[in-house]
N, C-alpha and C positions, 0 to 999 in steps of 0.2 A: 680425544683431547678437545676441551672447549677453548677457543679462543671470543677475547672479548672484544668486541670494536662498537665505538664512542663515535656517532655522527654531529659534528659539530654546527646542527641549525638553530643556534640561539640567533636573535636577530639579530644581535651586534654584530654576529662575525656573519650572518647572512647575505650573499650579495648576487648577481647573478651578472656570468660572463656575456659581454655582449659582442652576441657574433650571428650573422645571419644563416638563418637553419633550412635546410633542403625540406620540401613540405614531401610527405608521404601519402601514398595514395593508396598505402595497407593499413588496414586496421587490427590489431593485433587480435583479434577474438577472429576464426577462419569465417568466411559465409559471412559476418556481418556489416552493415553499412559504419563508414566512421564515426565514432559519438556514441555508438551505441552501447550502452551497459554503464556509462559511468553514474557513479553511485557518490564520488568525492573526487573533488577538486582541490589546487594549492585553495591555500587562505578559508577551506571548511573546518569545522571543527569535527571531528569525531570521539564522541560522547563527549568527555573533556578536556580535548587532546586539539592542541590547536596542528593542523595540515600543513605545515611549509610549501614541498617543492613537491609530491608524490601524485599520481592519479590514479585510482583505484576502481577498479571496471572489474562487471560480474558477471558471469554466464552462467550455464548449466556446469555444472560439476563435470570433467573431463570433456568438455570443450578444446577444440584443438586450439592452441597460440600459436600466432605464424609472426617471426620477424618483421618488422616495418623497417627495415635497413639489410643491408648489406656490411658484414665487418668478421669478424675473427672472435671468439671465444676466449675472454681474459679468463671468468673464472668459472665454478662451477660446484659451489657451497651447500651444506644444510645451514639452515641460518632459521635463528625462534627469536622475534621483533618483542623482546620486553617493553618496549614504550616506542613511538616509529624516532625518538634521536639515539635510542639504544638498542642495540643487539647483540645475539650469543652468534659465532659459528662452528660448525663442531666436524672433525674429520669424517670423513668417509668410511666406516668400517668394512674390514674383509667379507665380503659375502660371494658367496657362487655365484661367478659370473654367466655360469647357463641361464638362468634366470630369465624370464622376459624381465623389461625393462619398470614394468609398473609392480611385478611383485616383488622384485628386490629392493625398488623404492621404499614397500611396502615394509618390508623388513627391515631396512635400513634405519625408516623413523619409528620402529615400537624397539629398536636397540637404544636409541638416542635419549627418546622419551622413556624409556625405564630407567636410564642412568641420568636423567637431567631431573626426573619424576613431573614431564611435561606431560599434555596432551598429543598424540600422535599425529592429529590431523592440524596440528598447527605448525609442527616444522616444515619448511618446507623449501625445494630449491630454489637458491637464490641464483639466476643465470644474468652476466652480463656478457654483453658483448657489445668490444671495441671498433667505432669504424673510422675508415683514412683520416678520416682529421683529426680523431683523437678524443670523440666524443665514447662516452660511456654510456651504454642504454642497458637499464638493470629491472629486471623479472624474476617479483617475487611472488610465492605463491601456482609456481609451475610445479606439477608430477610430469617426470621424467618421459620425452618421444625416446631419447637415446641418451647414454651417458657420453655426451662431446667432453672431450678434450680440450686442453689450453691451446690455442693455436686453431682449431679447428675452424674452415672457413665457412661463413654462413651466409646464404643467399637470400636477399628480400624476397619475402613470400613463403620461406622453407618453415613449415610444422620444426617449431623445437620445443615443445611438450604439452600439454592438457590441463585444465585449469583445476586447482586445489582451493587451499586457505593460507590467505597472506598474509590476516594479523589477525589475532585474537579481539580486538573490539569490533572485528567485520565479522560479521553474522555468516553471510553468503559466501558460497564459491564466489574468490575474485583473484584477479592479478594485480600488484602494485608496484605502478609502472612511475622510472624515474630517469631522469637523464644528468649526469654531470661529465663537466670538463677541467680538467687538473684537480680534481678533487671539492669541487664547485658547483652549486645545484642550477643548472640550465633550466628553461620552462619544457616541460612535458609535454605541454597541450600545440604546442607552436609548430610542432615535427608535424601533426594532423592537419593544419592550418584550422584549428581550431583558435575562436577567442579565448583568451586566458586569464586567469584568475591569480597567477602568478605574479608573484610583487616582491622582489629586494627591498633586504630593509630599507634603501633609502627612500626609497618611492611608496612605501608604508607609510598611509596616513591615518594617524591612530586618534580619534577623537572620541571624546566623552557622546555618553547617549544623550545628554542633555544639548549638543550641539545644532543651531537650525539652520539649516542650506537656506541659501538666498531664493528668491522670486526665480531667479532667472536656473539656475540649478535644481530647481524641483519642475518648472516650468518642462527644461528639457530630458527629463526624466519622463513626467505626464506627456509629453508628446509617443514619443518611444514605446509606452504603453499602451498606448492610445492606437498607434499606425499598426501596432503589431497585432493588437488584438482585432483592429480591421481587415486585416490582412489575412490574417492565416487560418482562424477561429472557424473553423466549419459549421458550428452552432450557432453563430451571437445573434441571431436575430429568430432563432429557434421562440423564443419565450416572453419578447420583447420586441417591440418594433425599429426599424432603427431611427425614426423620428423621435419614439421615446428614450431612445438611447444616448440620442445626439445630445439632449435635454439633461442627461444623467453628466455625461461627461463636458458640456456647455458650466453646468452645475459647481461640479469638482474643480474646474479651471478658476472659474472665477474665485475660490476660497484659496486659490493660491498666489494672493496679491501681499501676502504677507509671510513671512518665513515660517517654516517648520521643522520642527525633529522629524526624523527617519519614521519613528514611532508614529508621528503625528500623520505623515502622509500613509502612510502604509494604512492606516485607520480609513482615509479618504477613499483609497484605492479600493479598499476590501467592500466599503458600499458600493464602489461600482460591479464588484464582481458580485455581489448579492443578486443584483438586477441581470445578471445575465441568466445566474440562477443552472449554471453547471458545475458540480461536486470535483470535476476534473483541474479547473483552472484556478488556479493557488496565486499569491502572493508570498512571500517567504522572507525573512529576514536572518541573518546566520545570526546563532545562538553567543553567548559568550561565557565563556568557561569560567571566566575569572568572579562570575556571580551566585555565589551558592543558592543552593537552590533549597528553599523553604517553600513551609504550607501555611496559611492560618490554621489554627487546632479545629476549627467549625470550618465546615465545608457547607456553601448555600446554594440555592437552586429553587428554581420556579416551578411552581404547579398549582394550579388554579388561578391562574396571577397573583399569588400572594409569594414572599421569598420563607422557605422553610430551609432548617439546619437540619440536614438528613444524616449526615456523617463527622461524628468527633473526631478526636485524637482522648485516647485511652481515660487522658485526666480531664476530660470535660463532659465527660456524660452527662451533664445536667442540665447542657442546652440543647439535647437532643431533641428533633421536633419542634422546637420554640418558632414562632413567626417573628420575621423582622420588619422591622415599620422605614428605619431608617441606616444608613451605612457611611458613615464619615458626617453624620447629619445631610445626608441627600437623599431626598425621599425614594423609596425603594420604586415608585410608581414609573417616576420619569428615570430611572436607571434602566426597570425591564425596557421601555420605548427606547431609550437611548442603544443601548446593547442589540434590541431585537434587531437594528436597524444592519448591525457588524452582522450576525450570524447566517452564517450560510453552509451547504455541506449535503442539501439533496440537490435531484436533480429534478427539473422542468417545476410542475406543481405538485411536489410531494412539500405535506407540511410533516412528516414523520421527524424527520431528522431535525427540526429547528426544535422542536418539545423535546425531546431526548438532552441536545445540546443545553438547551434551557434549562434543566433539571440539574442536570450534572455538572458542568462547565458554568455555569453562570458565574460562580466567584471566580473562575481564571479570566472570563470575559471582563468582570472589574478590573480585576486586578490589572488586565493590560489596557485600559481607560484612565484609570486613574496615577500610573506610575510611569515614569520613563525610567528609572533606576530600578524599580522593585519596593515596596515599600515594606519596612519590617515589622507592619503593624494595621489594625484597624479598629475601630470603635463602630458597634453595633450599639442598638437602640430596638427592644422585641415589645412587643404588643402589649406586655403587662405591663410598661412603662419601666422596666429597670433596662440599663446601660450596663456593656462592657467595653471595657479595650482589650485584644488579644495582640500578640506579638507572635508575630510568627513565627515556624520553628523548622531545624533542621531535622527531616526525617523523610517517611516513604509513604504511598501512600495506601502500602497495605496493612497499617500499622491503624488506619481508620475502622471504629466499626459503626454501624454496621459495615461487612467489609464492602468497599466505594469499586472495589473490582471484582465481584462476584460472579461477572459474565467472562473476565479475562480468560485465555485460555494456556494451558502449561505442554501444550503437545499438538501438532497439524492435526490430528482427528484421533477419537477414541468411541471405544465401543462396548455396550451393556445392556441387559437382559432386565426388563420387571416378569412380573406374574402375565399367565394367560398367551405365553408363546410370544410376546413381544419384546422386540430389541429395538435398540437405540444406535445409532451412528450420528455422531456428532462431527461434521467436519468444520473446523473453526480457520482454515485457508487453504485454497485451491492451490498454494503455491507448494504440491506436493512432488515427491519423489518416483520417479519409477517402482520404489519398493513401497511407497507407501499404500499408491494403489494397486500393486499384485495383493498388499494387506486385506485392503478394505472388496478387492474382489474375492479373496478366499471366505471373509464371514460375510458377505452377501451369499456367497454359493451356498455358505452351512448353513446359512437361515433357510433357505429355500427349499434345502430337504428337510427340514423338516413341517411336519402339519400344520396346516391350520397358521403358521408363523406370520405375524404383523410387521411391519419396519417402520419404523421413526428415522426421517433423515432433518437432522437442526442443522442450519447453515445461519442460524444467525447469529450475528455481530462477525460474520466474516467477510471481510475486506477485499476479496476478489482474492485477482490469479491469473494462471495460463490459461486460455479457452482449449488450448488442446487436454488439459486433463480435465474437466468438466465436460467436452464429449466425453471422452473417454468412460468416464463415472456414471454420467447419464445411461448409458450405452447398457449398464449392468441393471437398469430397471426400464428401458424403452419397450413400449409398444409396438410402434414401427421407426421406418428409418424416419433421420430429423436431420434437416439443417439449420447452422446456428446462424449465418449472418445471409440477407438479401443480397446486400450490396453494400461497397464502401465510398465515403464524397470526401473527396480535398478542395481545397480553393485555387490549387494550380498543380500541373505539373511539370511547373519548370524550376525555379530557384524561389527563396523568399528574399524579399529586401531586410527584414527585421534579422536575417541567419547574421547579416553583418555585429548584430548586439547579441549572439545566440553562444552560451556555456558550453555547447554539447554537439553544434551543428557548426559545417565548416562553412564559413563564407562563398555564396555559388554554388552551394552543391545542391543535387537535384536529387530529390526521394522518393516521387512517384510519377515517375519517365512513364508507366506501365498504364497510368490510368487513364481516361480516355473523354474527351470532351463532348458533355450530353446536351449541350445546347442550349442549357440555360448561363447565364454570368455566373464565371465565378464557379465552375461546377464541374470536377471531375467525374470520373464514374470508375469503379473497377467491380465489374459485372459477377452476378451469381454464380457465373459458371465456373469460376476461380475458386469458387468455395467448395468443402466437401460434404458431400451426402454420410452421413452417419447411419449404420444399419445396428439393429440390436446385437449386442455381444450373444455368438451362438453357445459359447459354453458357459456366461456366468449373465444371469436374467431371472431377475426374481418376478415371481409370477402373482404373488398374495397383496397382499391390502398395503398400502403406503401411503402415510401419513407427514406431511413437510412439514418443518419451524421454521418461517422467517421473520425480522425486524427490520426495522428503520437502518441498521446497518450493515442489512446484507446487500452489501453496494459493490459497483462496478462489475468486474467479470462473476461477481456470485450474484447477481441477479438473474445471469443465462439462465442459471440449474432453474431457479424455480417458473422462469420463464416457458421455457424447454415442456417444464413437468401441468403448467396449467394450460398450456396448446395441445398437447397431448390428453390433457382431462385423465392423469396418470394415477389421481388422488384426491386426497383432502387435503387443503393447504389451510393451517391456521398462524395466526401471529397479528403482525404488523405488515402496514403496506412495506415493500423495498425501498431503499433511499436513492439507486438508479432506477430509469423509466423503461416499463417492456418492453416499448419501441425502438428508440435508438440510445446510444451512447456516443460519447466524445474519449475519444481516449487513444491506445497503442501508440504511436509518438506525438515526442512533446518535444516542443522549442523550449529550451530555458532562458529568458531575455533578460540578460543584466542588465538593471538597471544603476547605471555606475557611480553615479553622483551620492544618491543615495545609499549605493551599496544593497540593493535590493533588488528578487529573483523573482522574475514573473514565470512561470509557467503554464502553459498554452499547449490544449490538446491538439492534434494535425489532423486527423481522423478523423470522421464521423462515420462510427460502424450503423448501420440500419439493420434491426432483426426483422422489421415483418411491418409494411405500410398499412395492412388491412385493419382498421381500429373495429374493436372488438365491443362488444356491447357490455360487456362487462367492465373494463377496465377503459376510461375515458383517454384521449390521446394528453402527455406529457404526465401521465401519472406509473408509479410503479406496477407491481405484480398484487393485485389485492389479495389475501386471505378469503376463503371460504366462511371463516372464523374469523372476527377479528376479535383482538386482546387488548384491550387498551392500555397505554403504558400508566402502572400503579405505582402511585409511589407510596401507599400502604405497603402495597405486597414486597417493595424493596425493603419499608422496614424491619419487615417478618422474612426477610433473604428467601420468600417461598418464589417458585414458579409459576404462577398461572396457568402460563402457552403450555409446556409440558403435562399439566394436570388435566389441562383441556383437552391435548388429545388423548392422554389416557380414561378419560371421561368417556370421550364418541367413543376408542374402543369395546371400553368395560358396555357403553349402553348398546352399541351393533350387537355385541355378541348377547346381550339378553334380548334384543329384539329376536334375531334367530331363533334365539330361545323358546321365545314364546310364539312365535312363527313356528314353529316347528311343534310344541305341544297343541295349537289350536289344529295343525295340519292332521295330527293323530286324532282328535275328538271327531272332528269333521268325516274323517275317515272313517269312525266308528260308528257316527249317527250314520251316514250312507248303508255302512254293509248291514243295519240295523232293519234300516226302511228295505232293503232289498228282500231280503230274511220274510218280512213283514209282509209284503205287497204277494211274491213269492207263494206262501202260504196261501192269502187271500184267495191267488187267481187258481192254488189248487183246487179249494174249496169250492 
């Protein structure tokens, strides 16, 4: 039987009860610190769904959930989130109760979903439970520890089930965590002593983008920013002095003696972080749904400093390639300097990634220059002196050709075979499966028996991952044993002042108790020997020739792999330099610092992992992983959608193997002149 229930979070009837809340010192994901894993907060949008009261936290797929309260078991539903103010619930079917508890789960939603003709891994138990005051605390997205009962008492702390999928626009295993009282959405985040995001209508201030905060409201925003990223930023002076820095943000204050849109300071901010010059530390503004989201039909992008139209929409093929001179009549010249100045996204001095950006994005970088609403229009001006205006249109943007995402990928990795014994492994993100690498270990193992067999491994345009599965992966082609990280540096460990403005961190609390003061200001240490030695996998090690791909966007934890593979001298590396540095990285936790005024979300690495201090004479110190090869990024070869990197190393393969070749027929000649002279001499000395 489906039953249907209507959550009533329009903002009109939105309000939230106000009662003082017991802070919890559990965090519902088992093993984890609090804060960890959230992924969406009240007042987030997701995709185009505006977030109310919910908080949505992600683990690994069967992750244990542990209560963060003490109360009783109201209910204990299948429930499928059509939209998060609407849902289905649907009874419990008779199933054998011998069952462990995750197969009959199992069974239960491919019953559900064949009668609903849902997806199976989207239903999923909805658990709430009541505690003495009469609050409601509800967990959706749990696969079943046990099937409790109404009334069943539950202990803070106690495992009540392993983490599934909570709503269909969430990608990832997550739980979606909510709290009400008399049927009333309470804040979620408050129970954690977490800062909150959460806002009743009435305290909902809803203003136009066109609206600009006072002096004194952007002022104490830039402060905040400012304290927080002196604070905690393990890197900031990595790339950049802090004299020159003080200069950068001296700079940006003074420009704010007059008012700004959200849009306008965010623009400020993001030159600061250009100068820090780490790919980890973001700015952010939440998106809004109520803005349909258009293209212009020509898509432009730099390359040789001129602006080329690399990609249409179906009916404008005839400005394909055309140069532009001018764009709203602003000359194209001071728009690249004006933009270069926003762009950022490698790390230390990598310039890979600003050319990439520049190529590609450069009309979304307009477009967020020139528009605080969006504009539904632009007038170009191309080199042969004719004008257009375009309007732009509602569509997608694989709908461009040549196609504008030809590197995207539709799968975590895949795998294929050319001529002459060589295979391809493409891993397009390390953020894989246990089954995915049992996958990718079985056809390394097959390639390996057989002859003579080559391997291509492409990690580019992959955006990192888990470092434990890139050991892991490594492991299946290591030489010897390898360790990924030297040592790790915070800026304390004891509490941050900034956690008081922190989305995701509770006020006071302390994250790296563990790490150990080296002597320098400001300088923790969590030593080598915390780390682990990785030894080559003894039953799956390919032992033949390997060939790497990387780009400008094999950034943050995908830089390990090929790091990993040029310390080891494992291969041929061709491509592009990485867009993270082979030395260290800024990353694994981040402070999220609201900034409130503005409504804007700083993000700030804690971390600074170190792979290896010894600078290497090939690779200068704050640069990525160079290529043995390099490929320069073509934007001919994007109009002819060909490959280059891959044809290159299928190139070095096809020419090794004719070297051999002819290595080997010179080795027979040589052979034959010898036993020729021997023959020769032989005779003679009979004679």
């Amino acid at each position: 039987m489906k039953k249907e229930v209507i959550f009533l979070l329009i903002a009109c009837s939105f309000s939230l009860f106000s009662m003082s809340q017991d802070v919890s010192d559990v965090w519902i994901i088992k093993g984890k610190d609090i804060g960890s894993g959230i992924i969406f907060t009240p007042q987030d949008y997701i995709k185009k769904e505006l977030n109310y009261s919910n908080l949505f936290v992600t683990a690994k797929e069967n992750s244990e959930v542990i209560s963060p309260i003490s109360g009783k078991v109201e209910t204990l539903d299948y429930s499928y989130y059509n939209t998060l103010s609407y849902s289905s619930t649907y009874d419990i079917p008779e199933i054998n109760d011998s069952l462990k508890p995750l197969e009959k789960d199992r069974k239960i939603r491919e019953i559900i979903a064949n009668n609903q003709k849902l997806t199976p891994s989207r239903i999923s138990v909805l658990l709430s439970i009541k505690d003495e005051k009469g609050r409601v605390y509800r967990f959706l997205g749990i696969r079943p520890f046990k099937f409790f009962k109404t009334g069943d008492k539950i202990r803070k702390g106690e495992t009540i089930g392993y983490v599934g999928y909570s709503y269909h626009s969430v990608e990832a295993p997550s739980i979606m965590f909510s709290v009400d009282y008399k049927g009333k959405p309470v804040d979620p985040m408050g129970i954690f002593g977490l800062t909150t995001t959460f806002l009743p209508s009435s305290k909902k201030i809803k203003r136009p983008s066109s609206y600009k905060f006072s002096k004194s409201e952007l002022l104490k925003d830039f402060i905040v920013f400012k304290n927080s990223l002196e604070e905690s930023h393990p890197g900031l002076y990595d790339y950049i002095s802090k004299k020159e820095l003080d200069s950068v943000f001296d700079s940006v204050e003074k420009r704010l003696k007059n008012s700004m849109t959200s849009h306008q300071f965010k623009a400020s901010l993001m030159g600061v972080l250009k100068e820090i010059r780490d790919s980890h530390t973001n700015i952010i503004s939440k998106k809004n749904p109520s803005r349909k989201i258009t293209y212009p039909p020509v898509l432009f992008g730099v390359t040789n400093d001129s602006v080329i139209v690399y990609a249409t929409h179906p009916d404008y093929k005839q400005y394909l390639n055309k140069r532009i001179v001018r764009i709203d009549q602003k000359d194209v010249k001071n728009l690249i300097f004006k933009i270069r100045k926003l762009v950022y996204g490698g790390d230390g001095y990598i310039n890979t990634v600003e050319k990439r950006i520049l190529l590609f994005d450069f009309w979304k970088y307009y477009h967020f220059i020139s528009s605080e609403d969006g504009t539904d229009g632009l007038s170009l001006e191309f080199s042969d002196g004719s004008r257009q205006n375009f309007t732009y249109v509602q569509t997608t943007l694989k709908s461009y050709e040549p196609n504008y995402q030809h590197y995207s990928a539709n799968s975590n990795f895949y795998v294929s075979n050319f001529k002459n014994s060589t295979y391809l492994l493409d891993i397009n993100t390390f953020e894989l499966t246990e089954k995915d690498i049992d996958s990718i270990g079985r056809f390394i193992k097959s390639v390996n028996e057989l002859e003579s067999s080559k391997l291509i491994i492409d990690v580019r345009d992959n955006l990192g991952g888990e470092v434990n599965n890139i050991e892991r992966l490594y492991s299946f082609i290591a030489t010897a044993p390898f360790s990924v990280t030297q040592y790790q540096k915070v800026n304390s460990n004891t509490t941050y002042q900034s956690f008081k403005h922190s989305l995701n961190i509770p006020q006071n609390h302390v994250l790296f108790e563990n790490y150990r003061y080296s002597g320098n200001k400001n300088e923790y240490i969590l030593a080598q020997d915390n780390f682990p030695t990785i030894k080559p996998n003894t039953e799956i090690n390919f032992k033949g020739d390997v060939y790497l791909l990387i780009n400008e966007f094999s950034q943050s934890a995908s830089t390990i792999f090929p790091a990993l593979f040029f310390k080891q001298k494992r291969g041929v590396i061709i491509g592009r330099e990485t867009g993270s540095t082979y030395y260290q990285m800024n990353a694994l936790k981040f402070n999220r610092v609201h900034l409130k005024h503005t409504d804007l979300e700083l993000r700030i690495p804690l971390v600074k992992v170190v792979f290896d201090e010894d600078v290497d004479k090939d690779i200068p110190w704050g640069r990525g992983v160079i290529p043995d090869y390099i490929v320069s990024l073509q934007y001919e070869a994007f109009l002819k959608e060909t490959d280059p990197i891959i044809s290159k190393a299928l190139f070095l393969i096809e020419s090794k193997n004719t070297s051999f070749q002819e290595r080997g027929h010179l080795t027979s000649v040589l052979i034959l002149v010898l036993v020729l002279c021997i023959i020769f001499f032989k005779k003679l000395f009979v004679q």
